[in-house]
C-alpha positions as CSV (number, residue, x, y, z in Angstrom):
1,X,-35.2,-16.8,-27.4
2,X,-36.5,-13.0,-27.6
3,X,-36.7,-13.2,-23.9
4,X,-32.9,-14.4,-23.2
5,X,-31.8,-12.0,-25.9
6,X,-33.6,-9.1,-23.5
7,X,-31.7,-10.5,-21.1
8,X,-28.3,-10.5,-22.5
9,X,-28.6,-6.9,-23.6
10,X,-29.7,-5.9,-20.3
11,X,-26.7,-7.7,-18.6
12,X,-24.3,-6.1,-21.3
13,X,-25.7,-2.5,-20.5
14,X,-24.0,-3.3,-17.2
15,X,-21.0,-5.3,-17.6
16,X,-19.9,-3.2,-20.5
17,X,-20.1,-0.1,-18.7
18,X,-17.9,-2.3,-16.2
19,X,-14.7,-2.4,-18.5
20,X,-14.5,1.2,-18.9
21,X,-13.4,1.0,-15.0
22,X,-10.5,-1.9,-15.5
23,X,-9.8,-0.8,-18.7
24,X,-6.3,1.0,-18.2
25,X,-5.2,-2.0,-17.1
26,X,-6.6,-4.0,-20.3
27,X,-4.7,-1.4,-22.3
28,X,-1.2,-2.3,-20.2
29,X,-1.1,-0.3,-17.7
30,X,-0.9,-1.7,-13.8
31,X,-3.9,-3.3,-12.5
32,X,-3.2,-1.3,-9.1
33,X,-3.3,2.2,-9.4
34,X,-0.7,4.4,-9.1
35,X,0.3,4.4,-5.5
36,X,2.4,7.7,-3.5
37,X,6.1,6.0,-4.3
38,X,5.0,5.9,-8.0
39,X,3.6,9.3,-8.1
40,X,6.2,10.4,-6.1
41,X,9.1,9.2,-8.5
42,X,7.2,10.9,-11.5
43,X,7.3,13.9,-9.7
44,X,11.3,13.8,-8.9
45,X,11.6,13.5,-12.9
46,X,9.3,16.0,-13.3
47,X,11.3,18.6,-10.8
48,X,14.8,17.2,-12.1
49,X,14.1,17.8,-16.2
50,X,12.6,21.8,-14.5
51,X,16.0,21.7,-12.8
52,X,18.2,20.5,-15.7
53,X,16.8,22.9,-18.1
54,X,17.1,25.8,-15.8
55,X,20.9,24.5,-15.3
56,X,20.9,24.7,-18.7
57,X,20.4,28.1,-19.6
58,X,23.1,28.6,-16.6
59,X,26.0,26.5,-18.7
60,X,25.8,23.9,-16.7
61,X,25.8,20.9,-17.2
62,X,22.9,18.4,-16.0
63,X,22.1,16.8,-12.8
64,X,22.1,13.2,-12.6
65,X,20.2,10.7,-10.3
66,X,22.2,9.1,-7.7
67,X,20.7,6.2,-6.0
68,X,22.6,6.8,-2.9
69,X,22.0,10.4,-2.4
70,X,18.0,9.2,-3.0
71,X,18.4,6.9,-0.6
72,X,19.2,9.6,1.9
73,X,16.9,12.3,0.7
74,X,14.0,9.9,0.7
75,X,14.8,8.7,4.5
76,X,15.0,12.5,5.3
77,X,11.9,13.0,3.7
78,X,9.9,10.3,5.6
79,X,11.8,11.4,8.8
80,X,9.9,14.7,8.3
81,X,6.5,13.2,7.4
82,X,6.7,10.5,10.3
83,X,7.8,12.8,13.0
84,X,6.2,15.8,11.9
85,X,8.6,18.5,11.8
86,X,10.4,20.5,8.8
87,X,14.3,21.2,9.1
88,X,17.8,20.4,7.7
89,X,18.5,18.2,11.1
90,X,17.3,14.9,11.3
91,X,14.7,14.4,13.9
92,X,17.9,12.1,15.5
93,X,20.2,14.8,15.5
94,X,21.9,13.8,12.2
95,X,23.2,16.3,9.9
96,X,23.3,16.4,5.7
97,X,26.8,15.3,6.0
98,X,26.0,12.0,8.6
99,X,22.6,11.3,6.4
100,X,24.7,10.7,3.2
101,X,27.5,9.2,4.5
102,X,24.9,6.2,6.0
103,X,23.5,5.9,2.9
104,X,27.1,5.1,1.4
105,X,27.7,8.1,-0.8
106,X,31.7,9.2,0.1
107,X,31.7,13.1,-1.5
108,X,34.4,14.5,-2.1
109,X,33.4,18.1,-1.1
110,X,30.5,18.9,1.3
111,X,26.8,17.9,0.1
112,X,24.0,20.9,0.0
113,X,20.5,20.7,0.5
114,X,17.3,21.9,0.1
115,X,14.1,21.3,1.3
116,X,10.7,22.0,0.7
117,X,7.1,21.6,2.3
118,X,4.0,22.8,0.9
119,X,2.5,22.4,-2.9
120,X,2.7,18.6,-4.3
121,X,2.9,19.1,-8.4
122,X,6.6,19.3,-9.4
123,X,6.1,22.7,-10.7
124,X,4.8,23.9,-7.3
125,X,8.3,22.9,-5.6
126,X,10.6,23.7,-8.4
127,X,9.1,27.5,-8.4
128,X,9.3,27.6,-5.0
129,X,13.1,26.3,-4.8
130,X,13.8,29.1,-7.4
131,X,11.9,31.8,-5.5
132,X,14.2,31.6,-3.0
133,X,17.8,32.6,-3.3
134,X,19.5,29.9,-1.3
135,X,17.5,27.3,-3.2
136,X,17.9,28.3,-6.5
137,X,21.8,29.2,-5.9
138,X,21.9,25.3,-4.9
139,X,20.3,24.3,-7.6
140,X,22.6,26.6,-10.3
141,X,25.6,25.7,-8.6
142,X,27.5,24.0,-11.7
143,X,30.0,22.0,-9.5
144,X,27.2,20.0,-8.5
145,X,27.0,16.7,-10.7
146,X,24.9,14.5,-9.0
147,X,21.4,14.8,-7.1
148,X,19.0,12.7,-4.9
149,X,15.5,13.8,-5.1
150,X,12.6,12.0,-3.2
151,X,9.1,13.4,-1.5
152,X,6.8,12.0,1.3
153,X,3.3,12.8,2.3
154,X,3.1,14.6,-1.3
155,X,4.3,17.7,0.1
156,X,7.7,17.1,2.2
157,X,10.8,17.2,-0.6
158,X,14.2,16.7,-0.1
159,X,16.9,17.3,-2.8
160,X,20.7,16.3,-1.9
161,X,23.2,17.2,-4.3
162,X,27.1,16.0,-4.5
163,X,29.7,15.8,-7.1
């Protein structure tokens, strides 16, 4: 009996080291990790609550999520990750206006948008959309109501924003 009791605690050494690895999931989280979509959608929350508070301190009044205008930001953004290039044109030629008009979102005055490659933490972009002037005036510009906001590649962003 000492013997198999040896051997139990020798086998629980290892298999309760073994939860520690699986435990986040025993605790209700995913059994997969996180994958880039997830950590990609935290990060357009992330950027979006730096962008609503800077708005504001500007009086104006919060951007919110449009799923149509993410639609087209996020197909922009993979259009820049799978062809490899960084610009406001699509690698087919398309303009802002064309890319959120296939997507189904009807504005009723032109769309802006900004881009971004380069750091992958929300913070990163949102300072680096506010360094710049064009950026940050798109992002202060209170007649805008609505945004899409999606990434790619963890550093190729793309934020649309409409009324």
């Amino acid at each position: 009996m000492r013997a198999l009791t040896h051997r139990l605690h020798g086998a629980c050494a290892v298999a309760c080291a073994i939860p520690l690895l699986v435990l986040p999931a025993a605790a209700g989280a995913s059994a997969a990790p996180a994958g880039p979509d997830v950590v990609q959608q935290a990060n357009a929350n992330e950027i979006l609550a730096l962008e609503n508070a800077a708005r504001e301190k500007a009086n104006c009044s919060a951007l919110t999520m449009n799923s149509q205008l993410t639609a087209a930001a996020q197909a922009h953004s993979d259009d820049m990750a799978k062809n490899n290039f960084f610009s406001h044109t699509g690698s087919d030629g398309s303009s802002i206006a064309q890319r959120v008009e296939k997507a189904g979102f009807s504005p009723s005055i032109p769309t802006e948008e900004n881009i971004h490659q380069g750091g992958s933490t929300a913070q990163q972009v949102f300072d680096s959309w506010m360094g710049s002037a064009p950026h940050k005036a798109a992002i202060l510009n209170c007649k805008w109501k609505q945004t899409g906001l999606a990434g790619a590649s963890g550093n190729l962003w793309t934020q649309l924003f409409g009324t």
